[in-house]
Each structure stands twice: as structure tokens, then as C-alpha cells.
C-alpha positions as CSV (number, residue, x, y, z in Angstrom):
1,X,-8.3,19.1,-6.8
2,X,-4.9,17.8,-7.0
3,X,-3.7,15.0,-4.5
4,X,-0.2,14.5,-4.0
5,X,0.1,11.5,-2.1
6,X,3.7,12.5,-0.8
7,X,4.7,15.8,0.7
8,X,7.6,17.9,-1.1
9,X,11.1,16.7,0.0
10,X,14.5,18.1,-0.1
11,X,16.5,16.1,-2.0
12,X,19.8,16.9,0.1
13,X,18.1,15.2,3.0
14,X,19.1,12.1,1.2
15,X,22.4,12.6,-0.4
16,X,23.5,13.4,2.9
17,X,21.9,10.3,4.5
18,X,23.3,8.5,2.1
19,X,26.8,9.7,2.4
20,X,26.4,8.8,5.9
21,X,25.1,5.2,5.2
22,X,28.2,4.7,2.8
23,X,30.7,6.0,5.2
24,X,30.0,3.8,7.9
25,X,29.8,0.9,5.3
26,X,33.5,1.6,3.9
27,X,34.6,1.7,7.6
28,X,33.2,-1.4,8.3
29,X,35.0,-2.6,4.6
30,X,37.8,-1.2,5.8
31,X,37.9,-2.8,9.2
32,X,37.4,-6.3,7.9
33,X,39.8,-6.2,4.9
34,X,36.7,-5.9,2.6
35,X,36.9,-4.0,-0.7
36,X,34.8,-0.9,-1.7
37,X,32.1,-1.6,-4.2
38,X,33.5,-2.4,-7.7
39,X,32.2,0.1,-10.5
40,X,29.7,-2.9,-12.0
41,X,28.1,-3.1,-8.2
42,X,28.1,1.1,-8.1
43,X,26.2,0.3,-11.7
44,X,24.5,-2.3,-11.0
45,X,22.3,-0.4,-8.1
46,X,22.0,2.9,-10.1
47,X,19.9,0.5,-12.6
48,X,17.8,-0.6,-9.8
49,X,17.3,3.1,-8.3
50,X,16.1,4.0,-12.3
51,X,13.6,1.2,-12.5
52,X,11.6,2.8,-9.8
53,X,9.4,5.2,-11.9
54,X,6.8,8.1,-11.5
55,X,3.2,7.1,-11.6
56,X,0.6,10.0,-12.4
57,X,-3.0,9.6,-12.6
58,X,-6.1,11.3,-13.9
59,X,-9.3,10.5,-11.6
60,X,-13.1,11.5,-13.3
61,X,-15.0,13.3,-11.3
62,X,-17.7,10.5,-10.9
63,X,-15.2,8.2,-9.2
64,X,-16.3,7.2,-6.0
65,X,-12.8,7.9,-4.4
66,X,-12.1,11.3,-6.3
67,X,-13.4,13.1,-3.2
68,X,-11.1,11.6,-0.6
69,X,-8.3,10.6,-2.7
70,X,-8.3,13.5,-5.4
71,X,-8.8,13.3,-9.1
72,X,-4.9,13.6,-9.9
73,X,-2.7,11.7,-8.0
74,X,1.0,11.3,-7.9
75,X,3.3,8.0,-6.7
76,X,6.5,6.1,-6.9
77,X,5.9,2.0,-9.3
78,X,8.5,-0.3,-9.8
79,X,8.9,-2.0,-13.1
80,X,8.8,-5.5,-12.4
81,X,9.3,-7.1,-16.4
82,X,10.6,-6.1,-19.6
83,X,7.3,-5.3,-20.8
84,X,7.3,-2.5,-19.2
85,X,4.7,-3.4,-16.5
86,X,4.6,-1.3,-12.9
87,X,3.7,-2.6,-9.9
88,X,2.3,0.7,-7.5
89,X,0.0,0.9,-4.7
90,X,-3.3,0.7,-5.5
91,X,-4.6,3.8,-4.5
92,X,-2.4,5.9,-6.9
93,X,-4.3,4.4,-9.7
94,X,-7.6,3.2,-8.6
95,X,-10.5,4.5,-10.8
96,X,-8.2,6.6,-12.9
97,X,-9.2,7.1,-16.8
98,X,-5.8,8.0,-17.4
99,X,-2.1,6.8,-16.0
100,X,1.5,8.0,-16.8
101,X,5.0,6.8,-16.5
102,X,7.7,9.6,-15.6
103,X,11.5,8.2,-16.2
104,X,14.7,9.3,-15.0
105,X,15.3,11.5,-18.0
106,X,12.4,13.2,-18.0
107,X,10.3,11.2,-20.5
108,X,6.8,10.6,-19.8
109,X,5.0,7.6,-21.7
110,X,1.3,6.8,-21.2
111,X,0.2,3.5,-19.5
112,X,-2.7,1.2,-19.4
113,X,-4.6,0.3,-16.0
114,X,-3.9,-3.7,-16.0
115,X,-5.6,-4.7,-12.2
116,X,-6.5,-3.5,-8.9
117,X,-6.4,-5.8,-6.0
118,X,-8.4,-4.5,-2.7
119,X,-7.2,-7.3,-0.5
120,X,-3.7,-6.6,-0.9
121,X,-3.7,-2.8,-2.5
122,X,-1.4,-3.9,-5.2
123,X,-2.0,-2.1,-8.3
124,X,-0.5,-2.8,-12.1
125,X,-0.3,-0.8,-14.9
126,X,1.9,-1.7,-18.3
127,X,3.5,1.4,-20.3
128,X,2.2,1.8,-23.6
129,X,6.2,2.0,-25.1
130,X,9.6,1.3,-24.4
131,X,10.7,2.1,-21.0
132,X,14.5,1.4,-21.3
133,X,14.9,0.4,-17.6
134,X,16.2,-2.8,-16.5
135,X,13.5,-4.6,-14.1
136,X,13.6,-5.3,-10.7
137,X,13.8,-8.8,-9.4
138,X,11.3,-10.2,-7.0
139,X,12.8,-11.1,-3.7
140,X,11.7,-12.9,-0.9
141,X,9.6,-11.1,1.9
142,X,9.3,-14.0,4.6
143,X,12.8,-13.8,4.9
144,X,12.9,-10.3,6.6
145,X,12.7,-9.8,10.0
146,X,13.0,-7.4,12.9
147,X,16.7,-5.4,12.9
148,X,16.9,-6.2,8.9
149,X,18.9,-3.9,7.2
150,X,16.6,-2.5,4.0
151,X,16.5,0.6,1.3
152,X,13.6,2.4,1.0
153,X,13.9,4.6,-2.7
154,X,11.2,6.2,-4.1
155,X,10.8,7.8,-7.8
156,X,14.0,10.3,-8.3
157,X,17.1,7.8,-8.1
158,X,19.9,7.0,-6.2
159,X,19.1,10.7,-4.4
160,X,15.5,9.4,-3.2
161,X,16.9,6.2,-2.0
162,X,17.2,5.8,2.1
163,X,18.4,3.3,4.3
164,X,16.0,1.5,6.8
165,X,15.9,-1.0,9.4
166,X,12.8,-3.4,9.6
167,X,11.3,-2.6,13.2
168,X,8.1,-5.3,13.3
169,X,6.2,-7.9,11.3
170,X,2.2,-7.8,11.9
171,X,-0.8,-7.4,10.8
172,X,-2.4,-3.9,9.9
173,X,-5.6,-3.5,10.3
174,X,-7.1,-0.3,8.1
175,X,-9.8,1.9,9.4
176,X,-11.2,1.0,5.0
177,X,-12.1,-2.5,6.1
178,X,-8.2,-3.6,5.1
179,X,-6.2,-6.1,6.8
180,X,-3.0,-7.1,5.6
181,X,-1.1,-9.8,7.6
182,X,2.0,-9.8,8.2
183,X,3.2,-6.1,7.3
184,X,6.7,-4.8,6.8
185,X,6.8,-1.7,9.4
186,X,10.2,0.1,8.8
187,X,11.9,3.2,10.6
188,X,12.8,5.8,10.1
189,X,10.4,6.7,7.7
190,X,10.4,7.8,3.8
191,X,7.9,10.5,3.3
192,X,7.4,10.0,-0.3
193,X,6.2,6.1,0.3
194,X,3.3,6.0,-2.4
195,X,4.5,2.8,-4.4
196,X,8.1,3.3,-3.2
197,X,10.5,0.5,-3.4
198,X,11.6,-1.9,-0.5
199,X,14.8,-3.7,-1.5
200,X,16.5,-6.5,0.1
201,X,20.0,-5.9,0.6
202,X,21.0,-7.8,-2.9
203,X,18.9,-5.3,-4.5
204,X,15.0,-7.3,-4.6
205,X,11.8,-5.9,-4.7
206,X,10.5,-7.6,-1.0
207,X,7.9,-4.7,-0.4
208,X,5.9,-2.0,-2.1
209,X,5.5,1.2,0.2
210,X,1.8,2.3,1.6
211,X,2.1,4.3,4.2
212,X,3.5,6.6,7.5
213,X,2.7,5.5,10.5
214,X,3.5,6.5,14.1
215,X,3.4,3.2,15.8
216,X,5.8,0.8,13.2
217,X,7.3,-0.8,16.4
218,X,4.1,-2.3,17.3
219,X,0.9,-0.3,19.3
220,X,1.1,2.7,21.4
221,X,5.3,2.9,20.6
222,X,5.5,6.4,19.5
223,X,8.5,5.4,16.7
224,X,7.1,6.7,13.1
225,X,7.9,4.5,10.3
226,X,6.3,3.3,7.1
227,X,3.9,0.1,6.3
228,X,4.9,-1.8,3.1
229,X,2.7,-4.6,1.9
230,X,5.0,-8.0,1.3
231,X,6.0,-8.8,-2.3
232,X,4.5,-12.3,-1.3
233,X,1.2,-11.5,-1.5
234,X,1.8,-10.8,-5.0
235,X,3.3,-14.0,-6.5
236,X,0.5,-15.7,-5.9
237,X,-2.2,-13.4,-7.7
238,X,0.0,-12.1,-10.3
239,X,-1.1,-14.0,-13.0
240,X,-5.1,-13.9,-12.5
241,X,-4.1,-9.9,-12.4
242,X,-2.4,-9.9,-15.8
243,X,-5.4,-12.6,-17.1
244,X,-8.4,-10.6,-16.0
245,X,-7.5,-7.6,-13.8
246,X,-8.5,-8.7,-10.5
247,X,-7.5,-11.7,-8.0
248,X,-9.4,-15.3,-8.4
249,X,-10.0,-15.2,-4.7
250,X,-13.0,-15.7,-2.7
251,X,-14.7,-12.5,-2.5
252,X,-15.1,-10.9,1.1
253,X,-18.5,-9.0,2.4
254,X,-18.2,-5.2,2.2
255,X,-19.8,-2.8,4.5
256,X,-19.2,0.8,3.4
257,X,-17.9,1.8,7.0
258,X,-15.1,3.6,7.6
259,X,-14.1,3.1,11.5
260,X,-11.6,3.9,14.7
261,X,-10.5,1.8,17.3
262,X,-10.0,3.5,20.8
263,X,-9.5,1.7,23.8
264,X,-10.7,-1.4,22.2
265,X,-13.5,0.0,21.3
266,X,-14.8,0.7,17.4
267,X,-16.0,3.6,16.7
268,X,-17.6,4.9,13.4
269,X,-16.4,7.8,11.4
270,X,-18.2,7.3,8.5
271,X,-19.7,5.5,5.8
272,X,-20.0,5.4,2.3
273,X,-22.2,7.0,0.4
274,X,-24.9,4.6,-1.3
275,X,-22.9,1.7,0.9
276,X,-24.7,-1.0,2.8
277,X,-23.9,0.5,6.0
278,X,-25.7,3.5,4.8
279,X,-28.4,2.2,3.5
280,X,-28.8,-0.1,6.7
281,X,-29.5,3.8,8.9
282,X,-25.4,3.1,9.8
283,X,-24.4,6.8,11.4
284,X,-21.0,8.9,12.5
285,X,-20.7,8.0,15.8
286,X,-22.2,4.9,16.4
287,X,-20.4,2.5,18.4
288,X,-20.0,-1.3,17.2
289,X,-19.6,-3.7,20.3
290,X,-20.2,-6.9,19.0
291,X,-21.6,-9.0,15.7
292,X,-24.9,-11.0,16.4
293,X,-24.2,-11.2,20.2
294,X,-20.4,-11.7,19.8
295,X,-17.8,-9.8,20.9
296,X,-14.3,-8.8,19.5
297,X,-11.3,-7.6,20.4
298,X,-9.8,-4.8,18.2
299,X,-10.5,-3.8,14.4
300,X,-8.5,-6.9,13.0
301,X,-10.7,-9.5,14.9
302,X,-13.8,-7.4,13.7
303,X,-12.4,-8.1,9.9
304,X,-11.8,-11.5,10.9
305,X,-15.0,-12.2,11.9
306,X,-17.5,-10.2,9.4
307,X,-15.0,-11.9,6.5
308,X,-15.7,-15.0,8.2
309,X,-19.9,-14.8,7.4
310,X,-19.5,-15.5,4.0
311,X,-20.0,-13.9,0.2
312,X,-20.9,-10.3,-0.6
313,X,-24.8,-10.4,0.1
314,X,-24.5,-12.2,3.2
315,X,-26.0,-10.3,6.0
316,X,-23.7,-9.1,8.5
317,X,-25.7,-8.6,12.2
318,X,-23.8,-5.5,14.0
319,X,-24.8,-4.9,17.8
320,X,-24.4,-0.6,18.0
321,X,-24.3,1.4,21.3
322,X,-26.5,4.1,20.6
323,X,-26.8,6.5,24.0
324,X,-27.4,3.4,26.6
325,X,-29.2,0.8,24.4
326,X,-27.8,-1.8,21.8
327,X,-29.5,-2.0,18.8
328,X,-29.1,-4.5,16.3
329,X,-28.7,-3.2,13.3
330,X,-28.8,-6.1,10.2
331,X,-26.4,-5.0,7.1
332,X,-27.2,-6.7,3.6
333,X,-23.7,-7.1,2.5
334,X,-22.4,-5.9,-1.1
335,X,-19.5,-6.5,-3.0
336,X,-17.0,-3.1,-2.8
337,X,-15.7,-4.2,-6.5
338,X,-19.2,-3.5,-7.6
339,X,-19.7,-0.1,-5.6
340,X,-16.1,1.1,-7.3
341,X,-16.2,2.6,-10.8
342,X,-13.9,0.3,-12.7
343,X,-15.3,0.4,-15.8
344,X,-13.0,3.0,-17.3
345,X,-9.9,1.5,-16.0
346,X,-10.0,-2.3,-16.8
């Protein structure tokens, strides 16, 4: 099973929105007596567009996520030091026994798995030789806002590169028990976003690309966009992932449920398998109305508060709708780190 994780694009699509993108900026140059781009600046942003590299993965077939995620997987990473280490989304590379670096040129040099971060869904890898990219500079992501001008490029150079707009900043709340606050929504959107690059308009890494969405404006506004998760969250982990693979942060309770919100209500899809929702008689199609007596008000607040009752083990007291009756249904908690097959990767 083979998982691209973005659909085939026509390369054309975005030389032509580029053209557009630089013909508009040259008539606003023009306008206010500013000069083109110099040939270091025209050189200087080719380098950046070449630092954003391939990342290919091999999955085993005993990998808890092989059968929803696939067992080869494909992505954009974005070398980040002269080391040669790649910074990706996490779900290119999570439980792989094997990782590779495509370049520009067509080279392809192996990698090591470094760390895997659930909470944010960061992911690192480091290339076992010499890249021969220049790396990208960390930028600042609390600086963008709504109506911020970005670039979006993904693995392929300056042809996969698109220009964006920031449309919102909030959380996302993941139907995987993920919540990231404060997300970077953009429009329109990039369909090869796996691990692609958000740059700042010097040319900074201020986002790493996770997903399409058809809401990036906020809920129920049909604009489709992608999510990128903030290169903020990373600063502050970055060195506990290089140390020992995985954040030093408290560790949150894990269910194994897989869920919908609709109309405020949550709704379960599924579960899974050998999880603690499972194993606690969790089914499809229950309906979650509240947490030991407690109500909440959409999937976010439902994180909020299950995160809230402590450690993995901690028992986690859902109220299901099952027919006309509640039933409470007590979850021993587990730890998802533990349910993951890691050991081949780091």
C-alpha cells in the first residue's frame, strides 16, 4: 500500500501563479519608484526554495498506523541546520524503519528518525551525508496575523512555491485527540502541504504545513485553505527532541477514540484497536455528552478537559448516549507513546 500524502499536481499551475504574483509586485515597484529584485535577492530565495526537500518513508507492516496512513509515505521537510537535519510533519515519518532525503538534483541520501512529537506533530529526521543546501532560518510565528502576506512551497523549488494570505489564527481541534492552539489557517490552499514550508515574507520558516481544510476562515465558512502548525511550538522542545527524541513535557491521558463533532455534539467513529476506549466496550456510534456529569462544548473543550484529569493511567469517566439512556462508561487511561511502535525508529 503506497500512501501519497499529496495528490499529483501540475507544475504549470504554479509558474503561472507565480508569474502573476510577480507581475503585480513589479507594478507595485514600479508605482512607488522601487527597484526590481537584485540578482543576489533572485538567489537568495532560490536557496530557500532548494532547502525544502523530499521526505520518503518506509512503514513495517506491524506499525500501528500502517493501515490508515500506509506503509510508504511521501512529504515536503525543511532543513533547518547545517547538519543536515529536517524538520516534517510527523505523520510522514512516524513509525517508519526507514526515511529518505530527495534533493533538487535528484540525489537521494538516507536519513535517521531523530523525534516525534504528538502534541505538536513535528517530526525530525537528520540525513545521513552532506546535503549541500543552505538552511532555513527560523522566523517568528506570533507575529502573523490575519491579511498577512505568506509563501507556501513545497518539495520541487521555486515552481512548487505559492503565494498565500493568512485567513485566521485558532485553535484546531483533531478528530486523533489533537489540539493545536493557535493555528496558521491560510487560503488559497497548496495541495501538496505534507511538511511544506510557510515563509515569512524575509524568507523564515514561521510554519510547517499539515493539512487542507474547508473552513480556514474560521467554522462553517466554506473558504478551503491549509492548517500549518506555528514554528513556535518548536523552539521550545527542540532541544529535548535532538537529546532524547521526544518532548520533556507532561504527558497527556490517551483514549484510543477517534471522534466527530456535529452540531455540538461528539460523536464516535472509531477507536483503536487494543486502545483504552476499546478495551473499556467504547463502540462506533456512541455518543459522548459529558465527562463524569460535566458537560462540554465542542471537541476542543472535550481535550481540554480529559487533558485536565491528569497522567496516562488516570481514569477518564465518559457519560455515552446509547439509544435513550446515559451510561457511564469509566476509561483506564494509557499513554499513546506506549501504544505506538517506536522502537524501530528512535
Amino acid at each position: 500500500m503506497i500512501m501519497t500524502l499529496t495528490r499529483p499536481i501540475r507544475r504549470t499551475t504554479f509558474v503561472t501563479a507565480q508569474f502573476v504574483f510577480l507581475g503585480l509586485a513589479l507594478l507595485c515597484f514600479a508605482s512607488q519608484g522601487i527597484a526590481a529584485p537584485s540578482p543576489d535577492a533572485k538567489a537568495t530565495a532560490r536557496s530557500v526554495f532548494d532547502s525544502v526537500v523530499r521526505v520518503t518513508t518506509k512503514i513495517p507492516s506491524s506499525a500501528r498506523t500502517a493501515a490508515t496512513l500506509g506503509r510508504e509515505r511521501d512529504g515536503s521537510g525543511v532543513v533547518i541546520d547545517a547538519n543536515g537535519l529536517v524538520l516534517t510533519i510527523g505523520y510522514v515519518m512516524l513509525e517508519a524503519e526507514e526515511a529518505t532525503i530527495g534533493l533538487a538534483d535528484g540525489s537521494k541520501i538516507p536519513a535517521s528518525l531523530i523525534a516525534y512529537d504528538y502534541d505538536t506533530g513535528f517530526g525530525l529526521l537528520r540525513a545521513n551525508g552532506p546535503l549541500g543546501v543552505k538552511p532555513i532560518d527560523l522566523g517568528n510565528s506570533a507575529a502573523l496575523a490575519a491579511k498577512d502576506r505568506v509563501m507556501v512551497s513545497s518539495f520541487g523549488g521555486q515552481a512548487m512555491a505559492m503565494p498565500a494570505f493568512v485567513v485566521s489564527r485558532r485553535p484546531f481541534a483533531g478528530y486523533w485527540e489533537y489540539l493545536l492552539e493557535n493555528a496558521i489557517f491560510t487560503a488559497p490552499p497548496h495541495p501538496a502541504f505534507g511538511g511544506a514550508a510557510l515563509l515569512s515574507g524575509d524568507g523564515k520558516l514561521v510554519g510547517i504545513g499539515s493539512l487542507v481544510i474547508p473552513d480556514a476562515a474560521g467554522p462553517r465558512q466554506a473558504l478551503p485553505g491549509n492548517m500549518f502548525i506555528p514554528i513556535n511550538r518548536l523552539k521550545p522542545i527542540l532541544a529535548d527532541l535532538l537529546d532524547k527524541g521526544r518532548a520533556a513535557t507532561v504527558r497527556r491521558p490517551w483514549l484510543g477514540l477517534f471522534s466527530e463533532e456535529i452540531r455540538g455534539r461528539l460523536f464516535v467513529t472509531r477507536v483503536s484497536p487494543g486502545g483504552p476506549a476499546q478495551a473499556a466496550g467504547i463502540k462506533p456510534g456512541d455518543m459522548v455528552v459529558g465527562i463524569g456529569g460535566k458537560q462540554f462544548t465542542d471537541l476542543a473543550d472535550f481535550y481540554r478537559k480529559v487533558w485536565a484529569l491528569g497522567t496516562p493511567g488516570v481514569t477518564v469517566p465518559l457519560d455515552v448516549l446509547r439509544g435513550i439512556a446515559v451510561t457511564p462508561i469509566p476509561i483506564k487511561s494509557g499513554d499513546r507513546y506506549r501504544w505506538l511502535k517506536l522502537d524501530r525508529s528512535y
